[in-house]
C-alpha beads as a LAMMPS data file, in Angstrom:
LAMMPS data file: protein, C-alpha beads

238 atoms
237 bonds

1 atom types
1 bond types

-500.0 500.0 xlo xhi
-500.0 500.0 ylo yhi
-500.0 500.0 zlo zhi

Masses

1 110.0

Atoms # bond

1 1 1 0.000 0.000 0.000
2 1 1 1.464 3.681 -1.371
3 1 1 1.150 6.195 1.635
4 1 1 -0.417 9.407 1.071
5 1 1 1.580 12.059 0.184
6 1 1 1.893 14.748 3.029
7 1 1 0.602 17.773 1.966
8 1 1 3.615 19.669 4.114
9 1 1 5.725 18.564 2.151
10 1 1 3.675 19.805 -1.520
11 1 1 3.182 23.590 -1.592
12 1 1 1.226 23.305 -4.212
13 1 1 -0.967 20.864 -2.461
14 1 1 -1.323 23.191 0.770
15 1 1 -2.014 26.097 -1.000
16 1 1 -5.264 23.983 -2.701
17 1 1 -6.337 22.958 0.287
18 1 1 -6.036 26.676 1.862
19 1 1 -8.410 28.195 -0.774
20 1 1 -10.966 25.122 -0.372
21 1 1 -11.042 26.058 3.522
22 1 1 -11.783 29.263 2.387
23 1 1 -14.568 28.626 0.007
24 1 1 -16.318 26.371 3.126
25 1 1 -15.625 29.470 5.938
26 1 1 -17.186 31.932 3.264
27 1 1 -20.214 29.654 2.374
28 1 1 -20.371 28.481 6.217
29 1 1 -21.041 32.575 6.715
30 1 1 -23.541 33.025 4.039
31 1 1 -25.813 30.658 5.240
32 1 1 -25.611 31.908 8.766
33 1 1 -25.895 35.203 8.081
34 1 1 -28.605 36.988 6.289
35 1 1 -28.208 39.466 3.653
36 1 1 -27.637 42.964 4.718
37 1 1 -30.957 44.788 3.373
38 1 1 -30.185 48.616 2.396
39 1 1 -33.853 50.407 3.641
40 1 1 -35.729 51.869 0.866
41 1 1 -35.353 55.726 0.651
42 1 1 -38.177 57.324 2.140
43 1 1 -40.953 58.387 -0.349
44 1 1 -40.835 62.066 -1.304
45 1 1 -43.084 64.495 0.805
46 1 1 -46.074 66.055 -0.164
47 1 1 -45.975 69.599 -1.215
48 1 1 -46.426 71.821 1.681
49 1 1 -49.933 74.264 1.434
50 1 1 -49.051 77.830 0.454
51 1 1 -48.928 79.641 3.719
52 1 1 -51.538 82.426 2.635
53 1 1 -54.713 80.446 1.378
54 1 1 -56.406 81.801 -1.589
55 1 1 -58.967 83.968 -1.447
56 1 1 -62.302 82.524 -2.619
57 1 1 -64.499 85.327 -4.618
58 1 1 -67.589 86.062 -1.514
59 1 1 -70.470 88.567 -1.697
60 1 1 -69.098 92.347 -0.609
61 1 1 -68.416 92.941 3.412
62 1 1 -70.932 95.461 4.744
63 1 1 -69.049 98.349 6.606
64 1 1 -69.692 96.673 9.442
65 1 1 -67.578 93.786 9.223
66 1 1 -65.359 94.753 7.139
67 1 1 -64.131 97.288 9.964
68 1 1 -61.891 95.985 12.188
69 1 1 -63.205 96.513 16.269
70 1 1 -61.918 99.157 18.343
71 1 1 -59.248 98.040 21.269
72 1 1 -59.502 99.318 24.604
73 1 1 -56.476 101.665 24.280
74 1 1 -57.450 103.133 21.388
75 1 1 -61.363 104.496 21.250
76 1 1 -62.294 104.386 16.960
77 1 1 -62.617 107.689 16.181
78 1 1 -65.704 110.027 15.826
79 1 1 -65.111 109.823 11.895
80 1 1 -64.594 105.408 11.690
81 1 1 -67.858 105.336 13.709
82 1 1 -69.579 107.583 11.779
83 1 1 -68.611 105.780 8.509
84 1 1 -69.324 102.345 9.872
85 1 1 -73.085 104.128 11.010
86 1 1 -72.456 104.007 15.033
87 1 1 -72.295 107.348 16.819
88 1 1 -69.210 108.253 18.353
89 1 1 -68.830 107.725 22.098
90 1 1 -66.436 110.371 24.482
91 1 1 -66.646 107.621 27.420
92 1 1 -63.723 105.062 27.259
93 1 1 -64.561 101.392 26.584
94 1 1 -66.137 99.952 29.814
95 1 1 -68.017 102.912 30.768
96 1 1 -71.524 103.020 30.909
97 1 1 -72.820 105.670 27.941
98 1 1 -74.256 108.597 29.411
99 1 1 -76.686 111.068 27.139
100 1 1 -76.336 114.565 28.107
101 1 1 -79.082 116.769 28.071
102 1 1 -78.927 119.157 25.585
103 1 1 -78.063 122.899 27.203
104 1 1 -80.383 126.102 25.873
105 1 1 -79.221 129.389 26.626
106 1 1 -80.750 132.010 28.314
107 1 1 -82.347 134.399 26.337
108 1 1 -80.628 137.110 25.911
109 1 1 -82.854 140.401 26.177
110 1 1 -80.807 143.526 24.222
111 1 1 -81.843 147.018 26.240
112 1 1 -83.128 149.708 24.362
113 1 1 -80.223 151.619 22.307
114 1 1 -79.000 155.334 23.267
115 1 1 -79.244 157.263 20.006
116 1 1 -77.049 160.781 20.146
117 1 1 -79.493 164.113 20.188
118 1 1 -79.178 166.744 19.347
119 1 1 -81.185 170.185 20.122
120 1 1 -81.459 173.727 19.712
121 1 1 -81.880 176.198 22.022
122 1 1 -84.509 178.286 20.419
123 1 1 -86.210 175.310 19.699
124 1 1 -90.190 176.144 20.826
125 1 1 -90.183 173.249 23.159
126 1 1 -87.479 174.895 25.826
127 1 1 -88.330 177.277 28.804
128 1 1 -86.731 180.719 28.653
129 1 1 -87.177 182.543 31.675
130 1 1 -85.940 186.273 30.576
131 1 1 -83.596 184.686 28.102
132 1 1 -84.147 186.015 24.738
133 1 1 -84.121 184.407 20.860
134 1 1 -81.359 186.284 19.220
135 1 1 -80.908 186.005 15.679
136 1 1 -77.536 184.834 14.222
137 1 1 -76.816 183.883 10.693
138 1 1 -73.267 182.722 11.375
139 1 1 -74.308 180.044 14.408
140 1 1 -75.640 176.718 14.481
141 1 1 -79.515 176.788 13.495
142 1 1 -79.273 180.814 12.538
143 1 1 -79.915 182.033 16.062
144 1 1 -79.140 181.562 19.442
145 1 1 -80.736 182.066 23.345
146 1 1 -79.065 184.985 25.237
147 1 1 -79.310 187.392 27.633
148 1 1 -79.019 184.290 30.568
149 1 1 -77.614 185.078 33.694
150 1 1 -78.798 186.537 37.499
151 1 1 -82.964 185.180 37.276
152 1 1 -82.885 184.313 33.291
153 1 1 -82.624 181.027 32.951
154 1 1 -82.916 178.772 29.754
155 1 1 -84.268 174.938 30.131
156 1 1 -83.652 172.381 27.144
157 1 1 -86.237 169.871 27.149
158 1 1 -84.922 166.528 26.402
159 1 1 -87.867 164.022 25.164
160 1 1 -87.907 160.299 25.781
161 1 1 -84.389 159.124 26.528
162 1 1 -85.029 155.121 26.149
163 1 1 -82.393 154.482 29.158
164 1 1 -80.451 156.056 32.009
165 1 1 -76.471 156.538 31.823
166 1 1 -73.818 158.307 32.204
167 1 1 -73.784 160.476 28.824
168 1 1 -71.163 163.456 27.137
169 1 1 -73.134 166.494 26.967
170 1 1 -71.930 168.823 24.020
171 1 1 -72.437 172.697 24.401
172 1 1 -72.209 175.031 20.993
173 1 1 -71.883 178.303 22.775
174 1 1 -70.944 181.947 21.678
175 1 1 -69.030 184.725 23.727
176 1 1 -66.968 187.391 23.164
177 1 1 -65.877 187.998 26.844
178 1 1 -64.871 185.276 29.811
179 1 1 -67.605 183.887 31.435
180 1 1 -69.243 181.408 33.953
181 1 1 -72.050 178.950 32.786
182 1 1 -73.883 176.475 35.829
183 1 1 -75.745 173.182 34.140
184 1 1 -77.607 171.164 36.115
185 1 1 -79.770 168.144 34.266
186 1 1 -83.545 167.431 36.384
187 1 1 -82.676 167.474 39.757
188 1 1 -79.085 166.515 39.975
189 1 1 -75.858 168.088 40.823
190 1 1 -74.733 171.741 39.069
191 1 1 -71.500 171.566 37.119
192 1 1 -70.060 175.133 36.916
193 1 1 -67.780 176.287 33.975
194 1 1 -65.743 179.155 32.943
195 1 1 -65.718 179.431 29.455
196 1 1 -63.730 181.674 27.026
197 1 1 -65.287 180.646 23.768
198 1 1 -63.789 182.456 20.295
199 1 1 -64.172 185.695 21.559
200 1 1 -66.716 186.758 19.086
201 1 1 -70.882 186.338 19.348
202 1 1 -70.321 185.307 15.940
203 1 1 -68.178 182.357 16.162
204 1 1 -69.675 179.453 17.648
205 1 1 -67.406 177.524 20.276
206 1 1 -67.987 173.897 21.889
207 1 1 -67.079 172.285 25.461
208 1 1 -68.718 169.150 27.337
209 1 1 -68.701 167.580 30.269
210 1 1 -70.087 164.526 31.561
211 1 1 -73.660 164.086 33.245
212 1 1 -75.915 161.648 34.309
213 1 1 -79.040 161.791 31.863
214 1 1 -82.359 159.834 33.678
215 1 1 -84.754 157.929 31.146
216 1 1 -88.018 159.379 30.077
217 1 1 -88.512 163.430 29.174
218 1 1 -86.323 165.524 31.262
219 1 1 -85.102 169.418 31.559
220 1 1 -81.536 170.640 31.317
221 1 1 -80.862 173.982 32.991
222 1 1 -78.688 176.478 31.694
223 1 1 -78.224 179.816 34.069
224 1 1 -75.649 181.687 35.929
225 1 1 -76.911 183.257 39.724
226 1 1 -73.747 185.382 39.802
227 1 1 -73.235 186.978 36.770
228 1 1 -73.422 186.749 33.115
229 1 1 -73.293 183.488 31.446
230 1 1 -72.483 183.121 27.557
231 1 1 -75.557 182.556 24.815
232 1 1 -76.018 179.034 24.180
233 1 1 -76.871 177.930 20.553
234 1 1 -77.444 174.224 20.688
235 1 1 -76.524 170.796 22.608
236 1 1 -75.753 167.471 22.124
237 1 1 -76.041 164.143 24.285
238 1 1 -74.117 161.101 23.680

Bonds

1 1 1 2
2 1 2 3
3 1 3 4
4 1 4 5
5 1 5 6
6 1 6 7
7 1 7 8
8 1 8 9
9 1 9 10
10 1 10 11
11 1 11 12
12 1 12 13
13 1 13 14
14 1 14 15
15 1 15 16
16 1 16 17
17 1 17 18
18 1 18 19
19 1 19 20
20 1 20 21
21 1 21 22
22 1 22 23
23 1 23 24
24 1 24 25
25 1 25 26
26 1 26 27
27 1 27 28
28 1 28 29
29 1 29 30
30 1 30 31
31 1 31 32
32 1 32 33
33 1 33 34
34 1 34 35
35 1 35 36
36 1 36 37
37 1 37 38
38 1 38 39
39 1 39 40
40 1 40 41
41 1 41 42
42 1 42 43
43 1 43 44
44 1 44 45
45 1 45 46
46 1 46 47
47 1 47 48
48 1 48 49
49 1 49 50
50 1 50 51
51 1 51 52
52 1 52 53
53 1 53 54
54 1 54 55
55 1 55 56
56 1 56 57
57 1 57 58
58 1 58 59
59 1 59 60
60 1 60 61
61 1 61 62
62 1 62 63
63 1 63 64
64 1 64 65
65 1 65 66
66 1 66 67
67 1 67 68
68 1 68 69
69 1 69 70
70 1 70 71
71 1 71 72
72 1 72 73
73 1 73 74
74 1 74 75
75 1 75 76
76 1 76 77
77 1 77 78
78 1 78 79
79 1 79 80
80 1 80 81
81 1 81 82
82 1 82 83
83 1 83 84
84 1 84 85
85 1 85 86
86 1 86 87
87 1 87 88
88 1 88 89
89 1 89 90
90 1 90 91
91 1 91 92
92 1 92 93
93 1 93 94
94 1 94 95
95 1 95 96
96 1 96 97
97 1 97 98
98 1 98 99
99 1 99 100
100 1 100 101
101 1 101 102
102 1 102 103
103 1 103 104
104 1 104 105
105 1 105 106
106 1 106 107
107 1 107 108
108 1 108 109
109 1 109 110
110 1 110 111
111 1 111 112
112 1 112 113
113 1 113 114
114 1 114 115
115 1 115 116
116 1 116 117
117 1 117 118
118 1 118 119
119 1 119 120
120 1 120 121
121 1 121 122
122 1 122 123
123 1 123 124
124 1 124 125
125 1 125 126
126 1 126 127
127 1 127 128
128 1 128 129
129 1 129 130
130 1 130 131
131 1 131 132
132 1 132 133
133 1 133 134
134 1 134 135
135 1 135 136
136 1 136 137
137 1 137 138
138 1 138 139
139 1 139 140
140 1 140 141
141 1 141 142
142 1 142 143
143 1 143 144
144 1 144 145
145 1 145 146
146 1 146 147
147 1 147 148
148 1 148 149
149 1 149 150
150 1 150 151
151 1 151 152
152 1 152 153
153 1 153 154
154 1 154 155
155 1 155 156
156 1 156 157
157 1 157 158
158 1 158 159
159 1 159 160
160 1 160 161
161 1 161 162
162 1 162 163
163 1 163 164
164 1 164 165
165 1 165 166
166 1 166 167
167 1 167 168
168 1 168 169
169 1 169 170
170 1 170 171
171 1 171 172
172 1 172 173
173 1 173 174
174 1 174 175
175 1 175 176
176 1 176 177
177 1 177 178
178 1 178 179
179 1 179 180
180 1 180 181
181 1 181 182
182 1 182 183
183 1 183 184
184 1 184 185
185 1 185 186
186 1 186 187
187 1 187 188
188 1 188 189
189 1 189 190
190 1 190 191
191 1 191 192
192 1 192 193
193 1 193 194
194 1 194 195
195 1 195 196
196 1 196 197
197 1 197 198
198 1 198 199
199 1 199 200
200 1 200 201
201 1 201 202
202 1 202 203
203 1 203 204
204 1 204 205
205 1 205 206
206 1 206 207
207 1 207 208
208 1 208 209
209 1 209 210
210 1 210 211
211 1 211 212
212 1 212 213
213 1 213 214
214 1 214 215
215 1 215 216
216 1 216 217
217 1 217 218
218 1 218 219
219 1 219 220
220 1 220 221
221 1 221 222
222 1 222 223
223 1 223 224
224 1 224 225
225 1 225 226
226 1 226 227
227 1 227 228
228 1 228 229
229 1 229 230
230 1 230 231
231 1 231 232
232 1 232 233
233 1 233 234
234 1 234 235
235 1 235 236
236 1 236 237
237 1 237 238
């Protein structure tokens, strides 16, 4: 009987039976171990919704709702209330609306209107007590009232005055000399004057004072207890 070669002693022989050990570890490991499954790539997402959604075609908003509330900080205005047909409110949000009765002034009642006068001193109406008409073409009217002083006295009547004041009363005078003239209108106080005038008869001169003129018809004295007083051609009040 041959003996078997040893395969030590054959490279070529050990380097067969090498690669056959091989083949049996690989195929040992392939049935042992499964195949190595790659996962499946994950199916592509859906396309996201546009972040703003259309906006479908609706009947019109009514100004209503198509105006945005007010906030509590900031009352709408009297004009956004009016357009959206709610009246505007001055109480802030929270506070119960109060109507406030409407106001009506007084009445006012206008008193009757001062209207300036004017009169003349030889007018009919007056009192002359001594004093005499003189004729003048160069004064006020074409004649004045002299000859007043010591018991001649000369009263202007002054009709219906529709209220009491305080009032300027206007003397149109004539003298030729320096002289002293006492007024006194109804029953109140005499204001005394000294008067100059333009030192002719002819010339007519003006001075006033102030007086306190009572409503209705009343009298304004003209006279001079001490002496001579100038002619006096007319007045005015105003």
């Amino acid at each position: 009987m041959t003996p078997s070669p040893d395969p030590r002693s054959n490279p070529l022989l050990r380097r067969r039976l090498g690669w056959a050990a091989l083949a049996v570890g690989v195929a040992a490991t392939v049935a042992i171990v499964p195949p190595l499954v790659l996962p499946s790539s994950p199916p592509a997402a859906a396309p996201s919704p546009p972040l703003t959604p259309p906006i479908a075609s609706s009947p019109a908003l009514s100004p209503a709702a198509s105006t945005p509330p007010a906030t509590a900080s900031t009352p709408p205005s009297a004009a956004a209330q009016s357009a959206i047909g709610r009246p505007a409110q001055s109480s802030p949000p929270g506070a119960n609306p109060t109507t406030a009765a409407p106001t009506t002034a007084a009445p006012t009642t206008a008193g009757p209107a001062f209207n300036p006068i004017s009169l003349h001193a030889a007018d009919a109406a007056n009192l002359r007590k001594g004093a005499r008409v003189i004729e003048c073409g160069t004064c006020d009217g074409g004649s004045r009232v002299g000859y007043i002083g010591g018991p001649n006295t000369l009263a202007i009547r002054v009709p219906e005055v529709p209220v009491a004041g305080e009032r300027t009363l206007v003397i149109v005078y004539e003298t030729e000399v320096l002289r002293t003239l006492k007024v006194a209108v109804a029953d109140g106080p005499v204001h005394t004057m000294t008067l100059a005038g333009a030192g002719d008869y002819l010339i007519p001169a003006r001075t006033s004072l102030t007086v306190h003129l009572p409503a209705g018809t009343t009298w304004i004295r003209f006279f001079n207890d001490s002496g001579d007083a100038p002619d006096i051609n007319r007045i005015e009040l105003r």
